[in-house]
MDAnalysis code that builds the backbone (N, CA, C; Angstrom):
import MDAnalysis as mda
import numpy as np

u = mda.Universe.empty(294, n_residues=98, atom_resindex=np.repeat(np.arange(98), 3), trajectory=True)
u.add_TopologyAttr("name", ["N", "CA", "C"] * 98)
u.add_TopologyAttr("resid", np.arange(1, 99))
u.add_TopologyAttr("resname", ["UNK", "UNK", "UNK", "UNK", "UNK", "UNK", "UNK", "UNK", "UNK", "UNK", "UNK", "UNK", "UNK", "UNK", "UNK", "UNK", "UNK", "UNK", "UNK", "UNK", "UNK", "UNK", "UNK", "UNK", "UNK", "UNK", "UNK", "UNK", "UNK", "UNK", "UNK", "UNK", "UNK", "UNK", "UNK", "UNK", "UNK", "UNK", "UNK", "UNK", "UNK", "UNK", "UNK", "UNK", "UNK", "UNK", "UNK", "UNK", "UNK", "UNK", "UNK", "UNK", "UNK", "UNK", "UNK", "UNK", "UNK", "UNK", "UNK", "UNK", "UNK", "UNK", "UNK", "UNK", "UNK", "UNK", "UNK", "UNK", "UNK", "UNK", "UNK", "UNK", "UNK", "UNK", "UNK", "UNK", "UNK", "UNK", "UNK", "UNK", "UNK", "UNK", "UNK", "UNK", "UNK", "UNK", "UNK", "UNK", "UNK", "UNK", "UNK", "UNK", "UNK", "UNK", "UNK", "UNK", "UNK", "UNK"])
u.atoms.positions = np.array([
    [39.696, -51.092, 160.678],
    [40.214, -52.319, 161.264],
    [39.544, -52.566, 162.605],
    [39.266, -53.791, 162.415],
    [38.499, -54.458, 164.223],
    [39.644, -54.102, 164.715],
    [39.990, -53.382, 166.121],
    [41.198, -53.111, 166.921],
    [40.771, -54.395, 167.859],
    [39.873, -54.243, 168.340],
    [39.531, -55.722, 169.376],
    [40.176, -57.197, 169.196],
    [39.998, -57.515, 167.566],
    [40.296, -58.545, 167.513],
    [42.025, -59.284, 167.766],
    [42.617, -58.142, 167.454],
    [44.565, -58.072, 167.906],
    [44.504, -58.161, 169.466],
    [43.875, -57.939, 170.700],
    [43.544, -58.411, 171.945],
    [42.652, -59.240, 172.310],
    [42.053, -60.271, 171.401],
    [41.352, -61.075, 171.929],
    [39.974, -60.926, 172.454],
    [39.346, -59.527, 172.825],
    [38.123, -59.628, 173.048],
    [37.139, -59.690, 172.644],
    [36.977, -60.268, 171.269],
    [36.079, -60.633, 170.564],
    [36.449, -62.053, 170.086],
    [35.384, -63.002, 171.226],
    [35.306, -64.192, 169.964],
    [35.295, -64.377, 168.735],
    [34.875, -63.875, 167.885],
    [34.293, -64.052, 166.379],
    [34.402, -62.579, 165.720],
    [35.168, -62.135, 164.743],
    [35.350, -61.166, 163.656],
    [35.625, -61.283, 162.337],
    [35.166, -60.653, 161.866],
    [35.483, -60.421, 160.322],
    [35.755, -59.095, 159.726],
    [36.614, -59.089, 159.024],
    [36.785, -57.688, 158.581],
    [36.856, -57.375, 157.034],
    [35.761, -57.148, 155.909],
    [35.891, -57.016, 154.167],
    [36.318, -58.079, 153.828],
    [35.375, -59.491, 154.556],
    [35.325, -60.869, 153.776],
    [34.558, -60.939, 152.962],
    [35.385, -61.544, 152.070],
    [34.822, -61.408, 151.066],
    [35.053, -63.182, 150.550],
    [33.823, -64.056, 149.252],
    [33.880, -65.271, 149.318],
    [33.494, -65.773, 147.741],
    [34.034, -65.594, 147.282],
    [33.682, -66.405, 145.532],
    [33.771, -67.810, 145.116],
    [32.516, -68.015, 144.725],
    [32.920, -69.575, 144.033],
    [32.756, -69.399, 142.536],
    [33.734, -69.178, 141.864],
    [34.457, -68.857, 140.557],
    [34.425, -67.914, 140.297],
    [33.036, -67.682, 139.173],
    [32.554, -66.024, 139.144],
    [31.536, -65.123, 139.788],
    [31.282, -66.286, 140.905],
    [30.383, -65.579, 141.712],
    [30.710, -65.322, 143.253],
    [30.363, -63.914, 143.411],
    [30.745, -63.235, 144.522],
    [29.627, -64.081, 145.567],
    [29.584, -64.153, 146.505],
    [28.570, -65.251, 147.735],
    [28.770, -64.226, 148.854],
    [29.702, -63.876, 149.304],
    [30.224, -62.869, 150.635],
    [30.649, -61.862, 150.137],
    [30.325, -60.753, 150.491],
    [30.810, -59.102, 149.523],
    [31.325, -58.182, 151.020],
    [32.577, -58.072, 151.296],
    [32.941, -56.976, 152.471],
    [32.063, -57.359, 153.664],
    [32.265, -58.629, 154.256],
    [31.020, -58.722, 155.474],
    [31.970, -57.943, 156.883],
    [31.724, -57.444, 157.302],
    [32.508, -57.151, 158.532],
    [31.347, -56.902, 159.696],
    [31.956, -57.569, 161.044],
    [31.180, -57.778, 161.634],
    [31.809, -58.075, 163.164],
    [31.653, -58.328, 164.234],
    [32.258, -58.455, 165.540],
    [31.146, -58.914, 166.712],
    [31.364, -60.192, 166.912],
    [30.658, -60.752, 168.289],
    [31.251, -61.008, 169.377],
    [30.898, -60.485, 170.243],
    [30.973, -59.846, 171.799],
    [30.527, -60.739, 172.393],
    [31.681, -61.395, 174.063],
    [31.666, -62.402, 174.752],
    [30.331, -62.387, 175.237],
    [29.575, -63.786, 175.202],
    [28.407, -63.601, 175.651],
    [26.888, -62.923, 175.403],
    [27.365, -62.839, 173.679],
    [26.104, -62.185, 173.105],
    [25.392, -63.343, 172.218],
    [23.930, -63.073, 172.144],
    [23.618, -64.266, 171.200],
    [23.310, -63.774, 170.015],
    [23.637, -64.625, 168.991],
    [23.832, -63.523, 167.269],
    [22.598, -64.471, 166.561],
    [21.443, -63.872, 166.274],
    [21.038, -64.795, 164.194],
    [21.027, -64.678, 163.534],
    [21.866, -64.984, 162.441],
    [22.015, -65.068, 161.052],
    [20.468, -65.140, 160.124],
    [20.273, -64.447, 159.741],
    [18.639, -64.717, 159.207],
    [19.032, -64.389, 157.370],
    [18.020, -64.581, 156.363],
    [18.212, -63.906, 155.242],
    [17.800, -65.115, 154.306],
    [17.882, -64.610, 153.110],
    [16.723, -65.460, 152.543],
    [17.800, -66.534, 151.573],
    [17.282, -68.205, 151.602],
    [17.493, -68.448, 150.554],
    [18.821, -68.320, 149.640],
    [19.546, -68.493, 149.551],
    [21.121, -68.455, 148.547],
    [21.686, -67.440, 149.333],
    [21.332, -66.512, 150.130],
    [21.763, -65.221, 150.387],
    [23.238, -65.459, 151.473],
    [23.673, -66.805, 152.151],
    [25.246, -66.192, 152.239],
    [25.521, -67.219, 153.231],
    [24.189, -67.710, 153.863],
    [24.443, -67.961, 155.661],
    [25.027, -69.256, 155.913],
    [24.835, -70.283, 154.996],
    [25.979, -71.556, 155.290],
    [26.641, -71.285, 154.931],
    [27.425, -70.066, 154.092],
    [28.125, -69.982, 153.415],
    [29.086, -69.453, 154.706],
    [29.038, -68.653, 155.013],
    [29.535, -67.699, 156.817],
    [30.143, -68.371, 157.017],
    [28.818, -69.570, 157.861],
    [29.189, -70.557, 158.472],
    [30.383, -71.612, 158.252],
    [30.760, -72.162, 157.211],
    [31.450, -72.739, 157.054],
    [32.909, -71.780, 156.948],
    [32.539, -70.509, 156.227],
    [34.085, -69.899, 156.478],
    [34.072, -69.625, 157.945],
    [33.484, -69.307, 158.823],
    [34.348, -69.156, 160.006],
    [34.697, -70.621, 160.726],
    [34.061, -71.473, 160.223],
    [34.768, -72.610, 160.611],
    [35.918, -73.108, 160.198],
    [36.238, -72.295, 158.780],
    [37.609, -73.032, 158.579],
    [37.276, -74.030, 157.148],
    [36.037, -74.653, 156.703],
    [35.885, -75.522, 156.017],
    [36.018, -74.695, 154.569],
    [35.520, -73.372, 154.621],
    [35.781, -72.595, 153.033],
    [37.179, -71.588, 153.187],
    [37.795, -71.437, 152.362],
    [39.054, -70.428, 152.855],
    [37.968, -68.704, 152.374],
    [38.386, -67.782, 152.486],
    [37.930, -66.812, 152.579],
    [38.271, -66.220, 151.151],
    [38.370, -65.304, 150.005],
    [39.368, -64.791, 149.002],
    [39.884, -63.655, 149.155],
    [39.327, -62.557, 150.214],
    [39.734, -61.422, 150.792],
    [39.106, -61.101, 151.865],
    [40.135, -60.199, 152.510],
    [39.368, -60.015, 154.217],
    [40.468, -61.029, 155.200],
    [39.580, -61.307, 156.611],
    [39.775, -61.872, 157.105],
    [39.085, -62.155, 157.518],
    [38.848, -63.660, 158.778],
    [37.995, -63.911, 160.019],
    [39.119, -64.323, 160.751],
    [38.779, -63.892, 162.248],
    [39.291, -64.170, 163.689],
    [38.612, -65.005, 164.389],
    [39.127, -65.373, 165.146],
    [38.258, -66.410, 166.554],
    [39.463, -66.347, 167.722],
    [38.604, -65.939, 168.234],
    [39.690, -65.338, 169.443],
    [41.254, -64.980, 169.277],
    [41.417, -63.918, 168.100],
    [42.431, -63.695, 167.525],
    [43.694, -64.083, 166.452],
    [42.523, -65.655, 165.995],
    [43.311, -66.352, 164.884],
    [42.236, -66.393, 163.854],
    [43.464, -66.954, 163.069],
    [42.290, -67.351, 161.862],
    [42.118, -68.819, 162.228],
    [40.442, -69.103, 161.335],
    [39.854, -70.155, 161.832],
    [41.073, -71.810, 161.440],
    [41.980, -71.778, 160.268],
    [43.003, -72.363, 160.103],
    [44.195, -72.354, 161.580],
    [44.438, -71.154, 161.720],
    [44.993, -70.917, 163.058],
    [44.682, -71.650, 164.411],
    [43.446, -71.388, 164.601],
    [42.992, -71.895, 165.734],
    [42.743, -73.068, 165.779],
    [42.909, -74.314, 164.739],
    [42.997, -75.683, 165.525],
    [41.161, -76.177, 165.129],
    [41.544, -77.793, 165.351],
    [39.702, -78.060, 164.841],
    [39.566, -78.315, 166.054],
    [39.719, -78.207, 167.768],
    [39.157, -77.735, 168.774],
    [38.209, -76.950, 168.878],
    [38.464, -75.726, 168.501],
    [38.310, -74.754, 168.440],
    [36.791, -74.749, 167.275],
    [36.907, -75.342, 165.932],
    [36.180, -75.209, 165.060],
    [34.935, -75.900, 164.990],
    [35.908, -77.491, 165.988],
    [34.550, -78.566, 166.694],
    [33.789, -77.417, 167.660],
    [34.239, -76.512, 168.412],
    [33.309, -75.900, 169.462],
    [32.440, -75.272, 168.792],
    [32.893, -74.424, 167.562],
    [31.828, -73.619, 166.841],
    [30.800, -74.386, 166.563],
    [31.263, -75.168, 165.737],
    [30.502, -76.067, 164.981],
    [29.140, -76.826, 166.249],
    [29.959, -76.924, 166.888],
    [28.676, -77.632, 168.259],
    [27.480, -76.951, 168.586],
    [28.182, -75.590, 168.695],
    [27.203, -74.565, 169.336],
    [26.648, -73.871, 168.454],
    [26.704, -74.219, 166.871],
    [25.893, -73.724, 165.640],
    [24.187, -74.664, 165.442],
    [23.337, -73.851, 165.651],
    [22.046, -74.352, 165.268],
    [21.394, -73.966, 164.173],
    [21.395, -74.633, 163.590],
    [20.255, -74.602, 162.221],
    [19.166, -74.759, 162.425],
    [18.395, -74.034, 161.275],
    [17.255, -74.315, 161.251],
    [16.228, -75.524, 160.700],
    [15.426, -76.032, 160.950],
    [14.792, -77.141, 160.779],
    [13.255, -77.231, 160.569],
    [12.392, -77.475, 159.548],
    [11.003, -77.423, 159.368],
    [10.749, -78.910, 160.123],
    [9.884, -78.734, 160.943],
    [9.049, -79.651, 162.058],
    [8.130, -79.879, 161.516],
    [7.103, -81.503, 161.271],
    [5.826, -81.445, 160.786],
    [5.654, -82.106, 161.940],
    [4.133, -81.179, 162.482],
    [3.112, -81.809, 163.414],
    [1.904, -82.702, 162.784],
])
């Protein structure tokens, strides 16, 4: 168990999230913990998970096991304040033609 996340000092946790869309597993046990003021990238190839994250810690996918926190709630918990901020400060990636 994240102990951090029951005191708040971790913005962002997850603990054996897990994410299916029907019969397919997408998120398998992700557990994970970001620390005030750290910068995180999601990298990985192709189908492999990462809008998928994204939208569960925002709140827009529900999770099917596990949990995610944001400053000690779940992303439902915490309000679309809270989910607008994520969401703001989320950058994607983008192919540029020169």
């Amino acid at each position: 168990m994240i102990e951090n996340t029951l005191n708040n000092e971790c913005p962002i946790a997850t603990e054996g999230c897990c994410v299916e869309f029907g019969n397919e597993l997408v998120l398998d046990d992700l557990t994970f913990s970001v620390t005030e003021g750290s910068l995180v990238a999601v990298v990985g190839p192709n189908g492999g998970g990462k809008t998928t994250l994204f939208n569960v810690i925002s709140g827009l996918i529900p999770v099917t096991h596990g949990s995610i926190k944001i400053k000690g709630l779940s992303p439902q918990e915490s309000g679309e304040t809270r989910q607008a901020c994520f969401l703001e400060t989320t950058c994607f990636q983008f192919h540029l033609k020169y």
